[in-house]
mmCIF file of the protein (N, C-alpha, C, O) and its ligand, coordinates in Angstrom:
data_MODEL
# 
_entry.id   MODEL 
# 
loop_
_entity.id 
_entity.type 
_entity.pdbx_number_of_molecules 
1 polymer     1 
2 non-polymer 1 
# 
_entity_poly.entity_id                      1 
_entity_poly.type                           'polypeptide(L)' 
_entity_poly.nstd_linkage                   no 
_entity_poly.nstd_monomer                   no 
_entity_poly.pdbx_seq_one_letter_code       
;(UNK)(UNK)(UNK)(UNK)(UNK)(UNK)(UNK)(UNK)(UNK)(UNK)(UNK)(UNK)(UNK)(UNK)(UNK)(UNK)
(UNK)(UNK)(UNK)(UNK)(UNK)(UNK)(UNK)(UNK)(UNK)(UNK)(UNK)(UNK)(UNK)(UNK)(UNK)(UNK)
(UNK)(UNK)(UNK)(UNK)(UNK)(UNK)(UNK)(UNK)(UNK)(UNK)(UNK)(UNK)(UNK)
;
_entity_poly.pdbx_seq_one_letter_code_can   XXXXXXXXXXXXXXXXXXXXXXXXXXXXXXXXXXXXXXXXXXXXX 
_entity_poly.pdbx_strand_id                 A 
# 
loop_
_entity_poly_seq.entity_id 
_entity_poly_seq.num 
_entity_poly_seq.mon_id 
_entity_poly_seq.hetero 
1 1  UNK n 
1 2  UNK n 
1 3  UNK n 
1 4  UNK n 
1 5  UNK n 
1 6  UNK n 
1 7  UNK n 
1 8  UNK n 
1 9  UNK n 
1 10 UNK n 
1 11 UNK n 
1 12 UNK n 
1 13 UNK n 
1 14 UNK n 
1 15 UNK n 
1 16 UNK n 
1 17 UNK n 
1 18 UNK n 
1 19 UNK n 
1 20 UNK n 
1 21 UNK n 
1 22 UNK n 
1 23 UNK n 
1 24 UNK n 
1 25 UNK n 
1 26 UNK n 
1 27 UNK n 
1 28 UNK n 
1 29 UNK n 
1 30 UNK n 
1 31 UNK n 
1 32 UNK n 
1 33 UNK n 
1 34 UNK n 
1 35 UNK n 
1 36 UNK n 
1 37 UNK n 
1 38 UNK n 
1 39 UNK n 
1 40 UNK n 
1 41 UNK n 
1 42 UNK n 
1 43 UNK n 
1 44 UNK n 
1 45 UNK n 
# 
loop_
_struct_asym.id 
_struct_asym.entity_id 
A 1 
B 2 
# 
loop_
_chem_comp.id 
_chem_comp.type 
_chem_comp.mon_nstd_flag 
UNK 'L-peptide linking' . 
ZN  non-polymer         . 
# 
_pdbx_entity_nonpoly.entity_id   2 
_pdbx_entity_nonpoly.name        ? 
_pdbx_entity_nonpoly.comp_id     ZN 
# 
_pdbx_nonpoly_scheme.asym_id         B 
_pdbx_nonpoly_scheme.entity_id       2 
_pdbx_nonpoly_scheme.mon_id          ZN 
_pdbx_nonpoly_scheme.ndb_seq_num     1 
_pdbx_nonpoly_scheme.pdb_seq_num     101 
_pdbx_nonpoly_scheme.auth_seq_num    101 
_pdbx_nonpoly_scheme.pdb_mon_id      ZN 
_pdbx_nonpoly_scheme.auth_mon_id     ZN 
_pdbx_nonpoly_scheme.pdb_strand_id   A 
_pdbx_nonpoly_scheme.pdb_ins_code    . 
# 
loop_
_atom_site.group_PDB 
_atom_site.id 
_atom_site.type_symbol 
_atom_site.label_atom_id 
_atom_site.label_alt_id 
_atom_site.label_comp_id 
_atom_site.label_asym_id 
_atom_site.label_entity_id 
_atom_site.label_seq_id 
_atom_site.pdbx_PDB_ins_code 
_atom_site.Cartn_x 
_atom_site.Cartn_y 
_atom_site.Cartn_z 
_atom_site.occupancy 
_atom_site.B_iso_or_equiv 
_atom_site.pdbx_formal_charge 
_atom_site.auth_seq_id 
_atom_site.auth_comp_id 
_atom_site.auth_asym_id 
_atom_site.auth_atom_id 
_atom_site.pdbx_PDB_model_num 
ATOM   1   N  N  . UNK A 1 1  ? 0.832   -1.196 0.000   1.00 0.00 ? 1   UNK A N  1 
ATOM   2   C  CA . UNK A 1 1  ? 0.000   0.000  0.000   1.00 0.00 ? 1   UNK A CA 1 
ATOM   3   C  C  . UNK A 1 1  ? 0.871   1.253  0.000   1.00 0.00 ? 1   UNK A C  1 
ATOM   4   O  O  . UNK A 1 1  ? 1.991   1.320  0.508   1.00 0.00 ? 1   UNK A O  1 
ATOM   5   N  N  . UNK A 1 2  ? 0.243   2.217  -0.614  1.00 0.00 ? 2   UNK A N  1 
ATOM   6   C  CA . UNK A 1 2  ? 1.220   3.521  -0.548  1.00 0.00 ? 2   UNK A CA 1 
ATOM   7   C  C  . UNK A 1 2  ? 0.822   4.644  -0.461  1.00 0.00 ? 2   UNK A C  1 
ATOM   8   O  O  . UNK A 1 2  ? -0.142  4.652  0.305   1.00 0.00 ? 2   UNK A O  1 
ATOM   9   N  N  . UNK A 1 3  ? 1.099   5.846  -0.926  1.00 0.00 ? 3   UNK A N  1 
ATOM   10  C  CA . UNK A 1 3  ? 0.224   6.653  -1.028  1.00 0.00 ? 3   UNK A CA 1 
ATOM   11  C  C  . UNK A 1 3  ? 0.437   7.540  -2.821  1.00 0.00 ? 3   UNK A C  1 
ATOM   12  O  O  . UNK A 1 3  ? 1.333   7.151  -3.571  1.00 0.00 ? 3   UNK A O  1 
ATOM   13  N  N  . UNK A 1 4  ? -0.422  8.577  -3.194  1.00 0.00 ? 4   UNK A N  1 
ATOM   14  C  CA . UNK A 1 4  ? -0.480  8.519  -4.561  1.00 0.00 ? 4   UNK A CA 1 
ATOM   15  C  C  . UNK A 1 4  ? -0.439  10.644 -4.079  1.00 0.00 ? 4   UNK A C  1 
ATOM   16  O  O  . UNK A 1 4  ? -1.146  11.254 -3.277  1.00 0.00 ? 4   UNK A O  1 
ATOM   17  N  N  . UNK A 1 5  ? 0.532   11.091 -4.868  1.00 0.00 ? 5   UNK A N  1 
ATOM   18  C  CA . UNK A 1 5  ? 0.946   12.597 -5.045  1.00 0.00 ? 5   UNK A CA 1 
ATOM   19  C  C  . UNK A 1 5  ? -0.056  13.339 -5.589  1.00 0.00 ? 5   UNK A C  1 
ATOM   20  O  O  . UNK A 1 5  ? 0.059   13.492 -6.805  1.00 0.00 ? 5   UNK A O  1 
ATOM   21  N  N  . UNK A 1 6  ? -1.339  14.030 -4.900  1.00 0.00 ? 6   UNK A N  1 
ATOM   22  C  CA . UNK A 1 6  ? -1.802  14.688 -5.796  1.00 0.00 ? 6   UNK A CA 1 
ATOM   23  C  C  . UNK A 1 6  ? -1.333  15.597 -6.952  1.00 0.00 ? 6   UNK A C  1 
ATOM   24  O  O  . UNK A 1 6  ? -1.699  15.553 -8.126  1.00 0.00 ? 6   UNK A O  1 
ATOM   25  N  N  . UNK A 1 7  ? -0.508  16.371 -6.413  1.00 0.00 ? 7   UNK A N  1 
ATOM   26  C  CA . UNK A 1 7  ? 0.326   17.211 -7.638  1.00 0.00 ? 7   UNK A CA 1 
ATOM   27  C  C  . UNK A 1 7  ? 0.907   16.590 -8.458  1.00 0.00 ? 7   UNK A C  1 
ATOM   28  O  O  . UNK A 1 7  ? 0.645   16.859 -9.630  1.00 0.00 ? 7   UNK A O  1 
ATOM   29  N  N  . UNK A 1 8  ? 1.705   15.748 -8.227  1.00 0.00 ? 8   UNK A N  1 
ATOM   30  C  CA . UNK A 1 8  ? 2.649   15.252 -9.561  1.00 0.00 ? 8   UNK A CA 1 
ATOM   31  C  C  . UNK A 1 8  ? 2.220   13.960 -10.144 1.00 0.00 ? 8   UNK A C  1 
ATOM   32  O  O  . UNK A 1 8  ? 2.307   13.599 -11.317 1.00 0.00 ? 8   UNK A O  1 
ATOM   33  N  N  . UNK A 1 9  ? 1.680   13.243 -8.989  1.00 0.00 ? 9   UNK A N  1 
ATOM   34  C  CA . UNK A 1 9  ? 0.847   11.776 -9.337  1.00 0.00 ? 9   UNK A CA 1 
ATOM   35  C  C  . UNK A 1 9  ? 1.874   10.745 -9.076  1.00 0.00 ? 9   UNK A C  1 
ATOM   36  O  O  . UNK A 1 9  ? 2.040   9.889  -9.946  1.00 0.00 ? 9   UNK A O  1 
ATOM   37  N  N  . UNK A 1 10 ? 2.429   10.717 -8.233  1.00 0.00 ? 10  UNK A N  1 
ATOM   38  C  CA . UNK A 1 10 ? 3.631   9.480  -8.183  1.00 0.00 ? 10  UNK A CA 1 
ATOM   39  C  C  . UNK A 1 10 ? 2.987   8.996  -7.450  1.00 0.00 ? 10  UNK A C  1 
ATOM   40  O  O  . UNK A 1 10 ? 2.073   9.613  -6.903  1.00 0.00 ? 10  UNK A O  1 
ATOM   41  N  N  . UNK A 1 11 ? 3.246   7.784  -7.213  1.00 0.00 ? 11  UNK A N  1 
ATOM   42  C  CA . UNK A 1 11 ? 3.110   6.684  -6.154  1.00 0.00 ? 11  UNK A CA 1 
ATOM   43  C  C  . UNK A 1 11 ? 4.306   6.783  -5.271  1.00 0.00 ? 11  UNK A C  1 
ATOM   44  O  O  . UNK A 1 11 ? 5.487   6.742  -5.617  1.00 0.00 ? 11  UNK A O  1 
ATOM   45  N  N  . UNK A 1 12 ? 3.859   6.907  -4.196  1.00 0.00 ? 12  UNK A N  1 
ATOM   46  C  CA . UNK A 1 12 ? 5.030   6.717  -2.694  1.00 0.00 ? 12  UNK A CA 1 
ATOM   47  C  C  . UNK A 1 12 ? 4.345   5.718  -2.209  1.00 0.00 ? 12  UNK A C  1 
ATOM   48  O  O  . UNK A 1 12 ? 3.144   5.485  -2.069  1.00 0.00 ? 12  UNK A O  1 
ATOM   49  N  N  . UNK A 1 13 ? 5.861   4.860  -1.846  1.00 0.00 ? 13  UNK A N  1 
ATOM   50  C  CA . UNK A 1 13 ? 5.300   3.318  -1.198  1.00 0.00 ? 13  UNK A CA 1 
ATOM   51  C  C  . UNK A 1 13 ? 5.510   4.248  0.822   1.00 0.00 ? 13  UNK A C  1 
ATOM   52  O  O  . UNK A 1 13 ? 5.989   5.324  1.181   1.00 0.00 ? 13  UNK A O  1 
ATOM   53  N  N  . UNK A 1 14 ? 5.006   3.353  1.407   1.00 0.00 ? 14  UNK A N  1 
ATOM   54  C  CA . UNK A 1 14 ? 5.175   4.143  2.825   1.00 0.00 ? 14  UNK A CA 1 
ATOM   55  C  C  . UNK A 1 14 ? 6.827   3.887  3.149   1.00 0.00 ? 14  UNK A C  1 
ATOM   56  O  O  . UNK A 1 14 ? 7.425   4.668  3.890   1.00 0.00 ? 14  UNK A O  1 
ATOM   57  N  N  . UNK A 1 15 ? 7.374   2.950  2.647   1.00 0.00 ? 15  UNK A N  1 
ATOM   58  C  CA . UNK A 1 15 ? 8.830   2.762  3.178   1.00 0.00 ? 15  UNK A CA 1 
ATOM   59  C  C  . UNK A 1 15 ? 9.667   4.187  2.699   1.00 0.00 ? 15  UNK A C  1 
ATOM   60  O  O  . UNK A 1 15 ? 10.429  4.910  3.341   1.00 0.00 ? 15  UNK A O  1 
ATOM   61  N  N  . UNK A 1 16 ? 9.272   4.246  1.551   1.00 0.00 ? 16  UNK A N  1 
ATOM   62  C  CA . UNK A 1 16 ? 9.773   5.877  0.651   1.00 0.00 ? 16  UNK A CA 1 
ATOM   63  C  C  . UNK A 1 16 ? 9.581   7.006  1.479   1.00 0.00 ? 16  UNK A C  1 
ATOM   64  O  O  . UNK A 1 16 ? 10.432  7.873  1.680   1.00 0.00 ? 16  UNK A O  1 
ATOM   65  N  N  . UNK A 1 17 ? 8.220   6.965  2.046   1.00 0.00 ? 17  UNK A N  1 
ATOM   66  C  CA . UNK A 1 17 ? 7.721   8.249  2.456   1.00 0.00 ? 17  UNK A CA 1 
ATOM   67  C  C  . UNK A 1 17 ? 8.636   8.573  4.016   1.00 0.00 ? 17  UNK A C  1 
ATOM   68  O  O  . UNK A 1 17 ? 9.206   9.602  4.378   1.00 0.00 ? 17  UNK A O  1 
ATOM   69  N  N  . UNK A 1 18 ? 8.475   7.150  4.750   1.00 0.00 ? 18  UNK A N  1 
ATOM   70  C  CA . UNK A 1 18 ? 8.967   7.492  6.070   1.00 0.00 ? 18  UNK A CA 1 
ATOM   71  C  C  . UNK A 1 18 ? 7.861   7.745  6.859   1.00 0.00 ? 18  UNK A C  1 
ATOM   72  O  O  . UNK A 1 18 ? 6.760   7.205  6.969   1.00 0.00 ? 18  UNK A O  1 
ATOM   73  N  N  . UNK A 1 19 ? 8.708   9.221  7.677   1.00 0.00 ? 19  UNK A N  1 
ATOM   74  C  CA . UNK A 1 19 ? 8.009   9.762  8.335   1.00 0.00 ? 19  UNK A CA 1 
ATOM   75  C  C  . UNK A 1 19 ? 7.371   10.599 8.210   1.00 0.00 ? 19  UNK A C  1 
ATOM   76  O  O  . UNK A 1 19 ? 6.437   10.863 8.967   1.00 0.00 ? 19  UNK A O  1 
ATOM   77  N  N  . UNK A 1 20 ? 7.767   11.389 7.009   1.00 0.00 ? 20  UNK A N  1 
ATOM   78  C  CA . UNK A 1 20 ? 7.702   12.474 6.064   1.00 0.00 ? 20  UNK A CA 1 
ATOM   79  C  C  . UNK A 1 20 ? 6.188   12.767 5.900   1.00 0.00 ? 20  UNK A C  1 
ATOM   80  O  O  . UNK A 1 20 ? 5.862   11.658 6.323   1.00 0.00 ? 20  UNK A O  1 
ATOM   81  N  N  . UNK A 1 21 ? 5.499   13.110 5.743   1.00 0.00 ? 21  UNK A N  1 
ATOM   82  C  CA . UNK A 1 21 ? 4.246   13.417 4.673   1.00 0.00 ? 21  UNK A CA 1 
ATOM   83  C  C  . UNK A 1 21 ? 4.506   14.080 3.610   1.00 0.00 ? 21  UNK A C  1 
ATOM   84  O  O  . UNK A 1 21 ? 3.460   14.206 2.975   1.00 0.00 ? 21  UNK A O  1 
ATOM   85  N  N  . UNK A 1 22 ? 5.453   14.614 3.045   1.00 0.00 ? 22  UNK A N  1 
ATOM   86  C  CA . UNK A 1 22 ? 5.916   15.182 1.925   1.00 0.00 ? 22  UNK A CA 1 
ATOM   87  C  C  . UNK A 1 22 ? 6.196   14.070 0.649   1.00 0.00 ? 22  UNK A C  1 
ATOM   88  O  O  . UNK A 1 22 ? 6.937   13.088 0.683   1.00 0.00 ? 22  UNK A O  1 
ATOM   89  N  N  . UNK A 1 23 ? 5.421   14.517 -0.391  1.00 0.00 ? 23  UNK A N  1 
ATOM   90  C  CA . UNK A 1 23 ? 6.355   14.093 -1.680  1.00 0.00 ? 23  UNK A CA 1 
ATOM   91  C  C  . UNK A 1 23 ? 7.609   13.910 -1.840  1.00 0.00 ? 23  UNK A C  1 
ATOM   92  O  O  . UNK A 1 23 ? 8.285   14.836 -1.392  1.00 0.00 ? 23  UNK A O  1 
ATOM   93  N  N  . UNK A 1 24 ? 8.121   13.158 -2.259  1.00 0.00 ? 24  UNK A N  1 
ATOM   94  C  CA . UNK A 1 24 ? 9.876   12.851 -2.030  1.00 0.00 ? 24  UNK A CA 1 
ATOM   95  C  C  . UNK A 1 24 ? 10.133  13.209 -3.577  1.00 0.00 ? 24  UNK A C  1 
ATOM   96  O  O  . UNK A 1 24 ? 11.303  13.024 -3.913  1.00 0.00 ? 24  UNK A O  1 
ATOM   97  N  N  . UNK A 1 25 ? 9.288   13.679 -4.574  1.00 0.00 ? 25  UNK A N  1 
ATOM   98  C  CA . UNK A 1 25 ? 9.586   13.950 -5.458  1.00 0.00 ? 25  UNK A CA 1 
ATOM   99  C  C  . UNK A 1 25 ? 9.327   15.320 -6.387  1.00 0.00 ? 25  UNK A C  1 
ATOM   100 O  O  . UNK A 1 25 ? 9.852   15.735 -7.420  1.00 0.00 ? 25  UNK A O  1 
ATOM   101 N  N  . UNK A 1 26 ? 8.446   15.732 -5.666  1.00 0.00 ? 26  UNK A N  1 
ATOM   102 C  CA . UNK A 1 26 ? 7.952   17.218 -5.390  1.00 0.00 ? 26  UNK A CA 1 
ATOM   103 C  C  . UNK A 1 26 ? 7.919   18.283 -4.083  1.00 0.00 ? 26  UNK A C  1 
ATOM   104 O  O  . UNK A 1 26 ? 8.067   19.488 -3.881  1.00 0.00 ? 26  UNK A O  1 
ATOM   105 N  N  . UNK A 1 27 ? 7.637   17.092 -3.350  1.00 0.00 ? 27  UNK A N  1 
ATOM   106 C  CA . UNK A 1 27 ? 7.711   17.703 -2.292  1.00 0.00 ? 27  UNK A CA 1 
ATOM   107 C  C  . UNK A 1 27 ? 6.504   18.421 -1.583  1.00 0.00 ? 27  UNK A C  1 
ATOM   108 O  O  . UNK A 1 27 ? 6.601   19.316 -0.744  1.00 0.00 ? 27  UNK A O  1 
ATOM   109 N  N  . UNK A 1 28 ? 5.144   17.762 -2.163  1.00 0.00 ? 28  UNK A N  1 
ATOM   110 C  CA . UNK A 1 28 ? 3.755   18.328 -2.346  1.00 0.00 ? 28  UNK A CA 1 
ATOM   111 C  C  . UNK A 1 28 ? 3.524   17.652 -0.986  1.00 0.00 ? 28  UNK A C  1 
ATOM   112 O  O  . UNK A 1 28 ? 4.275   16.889 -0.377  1.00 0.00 ? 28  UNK A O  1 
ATOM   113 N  N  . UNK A 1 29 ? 2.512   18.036 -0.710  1.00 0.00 ? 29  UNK A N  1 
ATOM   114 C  CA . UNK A 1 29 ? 1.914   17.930 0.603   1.00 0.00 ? 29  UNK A CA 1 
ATOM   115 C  C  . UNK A 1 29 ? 0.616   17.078 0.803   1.00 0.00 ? 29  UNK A C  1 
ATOM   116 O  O  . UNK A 1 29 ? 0.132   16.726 1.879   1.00 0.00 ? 29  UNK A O  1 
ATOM   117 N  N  . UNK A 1 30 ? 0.060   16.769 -0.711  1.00 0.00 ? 30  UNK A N  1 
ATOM   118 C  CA . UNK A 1 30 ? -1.648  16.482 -1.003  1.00 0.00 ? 30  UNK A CA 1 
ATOM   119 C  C  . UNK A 1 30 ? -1.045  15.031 -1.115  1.00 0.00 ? 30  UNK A C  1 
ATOM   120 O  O  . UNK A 1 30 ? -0.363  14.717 -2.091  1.00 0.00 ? 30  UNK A O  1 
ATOM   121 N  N  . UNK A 1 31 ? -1.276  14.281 -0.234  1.00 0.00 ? 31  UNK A N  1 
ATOM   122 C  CA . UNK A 1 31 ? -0.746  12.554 -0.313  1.00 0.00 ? 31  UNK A CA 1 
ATOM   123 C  C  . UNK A 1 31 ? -2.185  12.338 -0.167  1.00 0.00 ? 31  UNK A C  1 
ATOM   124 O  O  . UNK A 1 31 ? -3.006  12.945 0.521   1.00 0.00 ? 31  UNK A O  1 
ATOM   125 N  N  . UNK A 1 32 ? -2.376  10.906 -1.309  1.00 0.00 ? 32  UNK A N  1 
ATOM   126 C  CA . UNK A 1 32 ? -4.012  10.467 -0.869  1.00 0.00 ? 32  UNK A CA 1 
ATOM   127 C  C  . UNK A 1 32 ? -3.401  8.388  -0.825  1.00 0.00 ? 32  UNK A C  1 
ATOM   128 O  O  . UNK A 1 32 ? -2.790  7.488  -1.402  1.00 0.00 ? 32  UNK A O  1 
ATOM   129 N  N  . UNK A 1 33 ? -3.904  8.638  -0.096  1.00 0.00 ? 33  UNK A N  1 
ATOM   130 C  CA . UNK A 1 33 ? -3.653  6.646  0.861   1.00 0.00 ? 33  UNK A CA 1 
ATOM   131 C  C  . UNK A 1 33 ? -4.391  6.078  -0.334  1.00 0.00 ? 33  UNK A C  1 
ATOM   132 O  O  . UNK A 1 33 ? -5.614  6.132  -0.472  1.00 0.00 ? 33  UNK A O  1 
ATOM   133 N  N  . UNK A 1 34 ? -3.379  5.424  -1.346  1.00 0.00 ? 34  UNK A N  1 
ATOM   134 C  CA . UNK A 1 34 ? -3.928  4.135  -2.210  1.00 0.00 ? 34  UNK A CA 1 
ATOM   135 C  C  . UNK A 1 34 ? -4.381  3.043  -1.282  1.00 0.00 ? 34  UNK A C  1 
ATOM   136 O  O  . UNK A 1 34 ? -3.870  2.656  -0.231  1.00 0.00 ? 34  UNK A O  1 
ATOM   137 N  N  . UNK A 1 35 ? -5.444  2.641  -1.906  1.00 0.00 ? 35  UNK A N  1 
ATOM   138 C  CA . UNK A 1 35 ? -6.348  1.669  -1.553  1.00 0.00 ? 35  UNK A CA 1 
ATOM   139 C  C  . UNK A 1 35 ? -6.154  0.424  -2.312  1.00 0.00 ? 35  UNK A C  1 
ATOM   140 O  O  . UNK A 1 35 ? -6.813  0.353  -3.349  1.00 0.00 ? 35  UNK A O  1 
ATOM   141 N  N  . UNK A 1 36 ? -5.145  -0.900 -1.932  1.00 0.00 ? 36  UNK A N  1 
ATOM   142 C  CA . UNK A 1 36 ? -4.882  -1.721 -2.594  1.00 0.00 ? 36  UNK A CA 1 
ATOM   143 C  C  . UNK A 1 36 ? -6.379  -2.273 -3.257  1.00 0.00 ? 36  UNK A C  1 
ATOM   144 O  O  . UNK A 1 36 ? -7.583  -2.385 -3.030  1.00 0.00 ? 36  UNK A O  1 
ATOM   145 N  N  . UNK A 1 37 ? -5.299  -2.520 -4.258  1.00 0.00 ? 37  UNK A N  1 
ATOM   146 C  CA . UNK A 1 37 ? -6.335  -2.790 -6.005  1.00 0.00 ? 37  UNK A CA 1 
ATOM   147 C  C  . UNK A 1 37 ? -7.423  -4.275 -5.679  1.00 0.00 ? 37  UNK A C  1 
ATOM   148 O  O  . UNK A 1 37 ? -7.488  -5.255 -6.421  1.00 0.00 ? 37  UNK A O  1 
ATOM   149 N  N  . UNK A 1 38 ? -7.656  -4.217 -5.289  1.00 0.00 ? 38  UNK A N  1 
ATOM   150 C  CA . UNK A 1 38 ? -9.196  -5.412 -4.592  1.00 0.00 ? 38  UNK A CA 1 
ATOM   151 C  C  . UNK A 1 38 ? -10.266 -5.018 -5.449  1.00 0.00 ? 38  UNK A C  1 
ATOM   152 O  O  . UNK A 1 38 ? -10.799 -3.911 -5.383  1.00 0.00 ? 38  UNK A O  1 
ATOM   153 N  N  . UNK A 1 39 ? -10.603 -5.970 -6.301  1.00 0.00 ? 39  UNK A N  1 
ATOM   154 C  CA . UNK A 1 39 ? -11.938 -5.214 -7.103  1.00 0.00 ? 39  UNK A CA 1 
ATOM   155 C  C  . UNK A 1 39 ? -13.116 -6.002 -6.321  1.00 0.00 ? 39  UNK A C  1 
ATOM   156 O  O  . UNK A 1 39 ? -13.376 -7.199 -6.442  1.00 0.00 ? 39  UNK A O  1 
ATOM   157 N  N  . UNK A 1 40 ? -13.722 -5.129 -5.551  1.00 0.00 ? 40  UNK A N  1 
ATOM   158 C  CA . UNK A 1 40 ? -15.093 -5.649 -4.970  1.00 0.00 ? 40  UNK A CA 1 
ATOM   159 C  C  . UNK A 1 40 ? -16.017 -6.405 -6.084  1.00 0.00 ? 40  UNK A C  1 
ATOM   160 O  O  . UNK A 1 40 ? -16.550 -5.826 -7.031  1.00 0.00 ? 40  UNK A O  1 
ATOM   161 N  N  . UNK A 1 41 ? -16.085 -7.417 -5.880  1.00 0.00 ? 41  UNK A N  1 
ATOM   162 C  CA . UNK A 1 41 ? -17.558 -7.635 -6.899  1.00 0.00 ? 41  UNK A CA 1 
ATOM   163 C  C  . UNK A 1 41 ? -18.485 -7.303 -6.501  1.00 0.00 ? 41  UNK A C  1 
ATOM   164 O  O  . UNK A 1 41 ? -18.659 -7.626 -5.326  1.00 0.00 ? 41  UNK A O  1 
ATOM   165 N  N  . UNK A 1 42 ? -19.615 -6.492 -7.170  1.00 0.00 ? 42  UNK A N  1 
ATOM   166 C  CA . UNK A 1 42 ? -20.684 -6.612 -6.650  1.00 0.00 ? 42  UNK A CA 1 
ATOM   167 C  C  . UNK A 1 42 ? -22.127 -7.122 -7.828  1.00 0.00 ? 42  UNK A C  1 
ATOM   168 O  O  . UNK A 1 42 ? -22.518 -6.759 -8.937  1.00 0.00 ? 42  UNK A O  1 
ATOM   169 N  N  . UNK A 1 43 ? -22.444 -7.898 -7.044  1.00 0.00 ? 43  UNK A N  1 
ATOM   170 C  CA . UNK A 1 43 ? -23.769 -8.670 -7.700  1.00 0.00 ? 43  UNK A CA 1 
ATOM   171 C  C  . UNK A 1 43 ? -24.852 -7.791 -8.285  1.00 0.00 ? 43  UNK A C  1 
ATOM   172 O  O  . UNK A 1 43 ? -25.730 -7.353 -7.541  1.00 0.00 ? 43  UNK A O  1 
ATOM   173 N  N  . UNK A 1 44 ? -24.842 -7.570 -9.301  1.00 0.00 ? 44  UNK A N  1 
ATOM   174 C  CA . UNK A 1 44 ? -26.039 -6.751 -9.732  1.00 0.00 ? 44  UNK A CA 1 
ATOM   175 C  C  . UNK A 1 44 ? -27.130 -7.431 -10.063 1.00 0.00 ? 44  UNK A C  1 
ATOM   176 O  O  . UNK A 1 44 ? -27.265 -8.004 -11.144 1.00 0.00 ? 44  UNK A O  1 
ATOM   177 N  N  . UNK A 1 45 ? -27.843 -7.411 -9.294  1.00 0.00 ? 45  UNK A N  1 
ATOM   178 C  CA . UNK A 1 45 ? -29.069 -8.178 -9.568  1.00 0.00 ? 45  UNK A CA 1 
ATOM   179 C  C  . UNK A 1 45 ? -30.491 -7.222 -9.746  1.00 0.00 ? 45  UNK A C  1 
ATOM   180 O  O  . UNK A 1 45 ? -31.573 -7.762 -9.977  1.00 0.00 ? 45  UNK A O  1 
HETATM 181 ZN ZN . ZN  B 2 .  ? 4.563   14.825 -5.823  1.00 0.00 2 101 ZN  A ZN 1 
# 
């Protein structure tokens, strides 16, 4: 799981990030917590 750069759009894994909340590649501040890729099924009935 990681988190995803609003500004620049990178993926930061948490080992990258640390402690940091900063972009390690911008240096942006807008981190949004990826939500590992699990595709819910849902039954449409
Ligand atoms: Zn960034």
């Amino acid at each position: 799981m990681g988190f995803k750069c609003l500004k620049c759009g990178k993926i930061i894994k948490e080992e990258e990030l640390g402690k940091r909340t900063r972009c390690p590649y911008c240096g942006g501040k807008l981190l949004f917590k990826e939500r590992p890729k699990i595709a819910k099924k849902i039954k449409a009935i």
